[in-house]
N, C-alpha and C positions, 0 to 999 in steps of 0.2 A: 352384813357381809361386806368389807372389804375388797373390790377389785385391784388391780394391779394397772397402770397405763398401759394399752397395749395389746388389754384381754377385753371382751363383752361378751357378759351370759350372754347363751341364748336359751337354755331352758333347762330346767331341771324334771326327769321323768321319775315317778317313784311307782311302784306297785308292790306287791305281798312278797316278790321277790328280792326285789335291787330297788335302788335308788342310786340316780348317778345325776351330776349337772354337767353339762357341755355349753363351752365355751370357746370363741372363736381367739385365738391366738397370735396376733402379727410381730411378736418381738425376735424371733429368729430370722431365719432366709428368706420365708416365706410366712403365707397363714397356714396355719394349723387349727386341728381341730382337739381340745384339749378336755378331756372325757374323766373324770374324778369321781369316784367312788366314794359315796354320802356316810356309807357304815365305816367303811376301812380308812379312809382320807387315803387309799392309794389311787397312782394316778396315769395316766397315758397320752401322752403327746400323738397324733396320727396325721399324717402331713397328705397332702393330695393323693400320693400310688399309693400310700396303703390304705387309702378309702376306696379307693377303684378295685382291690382287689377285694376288699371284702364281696362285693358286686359276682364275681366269678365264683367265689367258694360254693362249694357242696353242703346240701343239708349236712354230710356228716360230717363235713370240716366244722360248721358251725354247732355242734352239737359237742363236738371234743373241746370248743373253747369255753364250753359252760364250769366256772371252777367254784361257785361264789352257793350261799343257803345249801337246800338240798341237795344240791349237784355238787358240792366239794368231795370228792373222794371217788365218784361214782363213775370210773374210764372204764372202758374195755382194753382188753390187754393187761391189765395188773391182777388180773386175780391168782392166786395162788392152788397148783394143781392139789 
């Protein structure tokens, strides 16, 4: 793997669900925390306040951001009467 100046893994988490690597960021404003997705190569940059808020959210906030394996497609509120 390839880094970029600027970036260093800090770890890559896998289990039967997701696999993601995180990595610390400094070439913007600030550091960021740079969250990339192992299956999809998609990717999310999360900079200090919106790691603070994840800290706040509600079990169900965090339940409605599961979109990835089993849990793609499965929201409440879309079902059809």
């Amino acid at each position: 793997m390839n880094t970029p100046a600027g970036r260093r893994v800090l770890a890559e988490l896998v289990n039967e669900f997701a696999a993601v690597r995180l990595s610390l960021d400094v070439n913007g404003n600030g550091p960021r925390l740079l969250v990339e997705d192992l299956e999809s190569g998609e990717q999310v940059f999360l900079c200090p306040l919106e790691l603070a808020s994840f800290t706040l959210a509600t079990p169900e906030d965090r339940d409605e951001w599961l979109r990835v394996g089993n849990y793609r497609g499965e929201r409440g509120g879309t079902e059809q009467p």
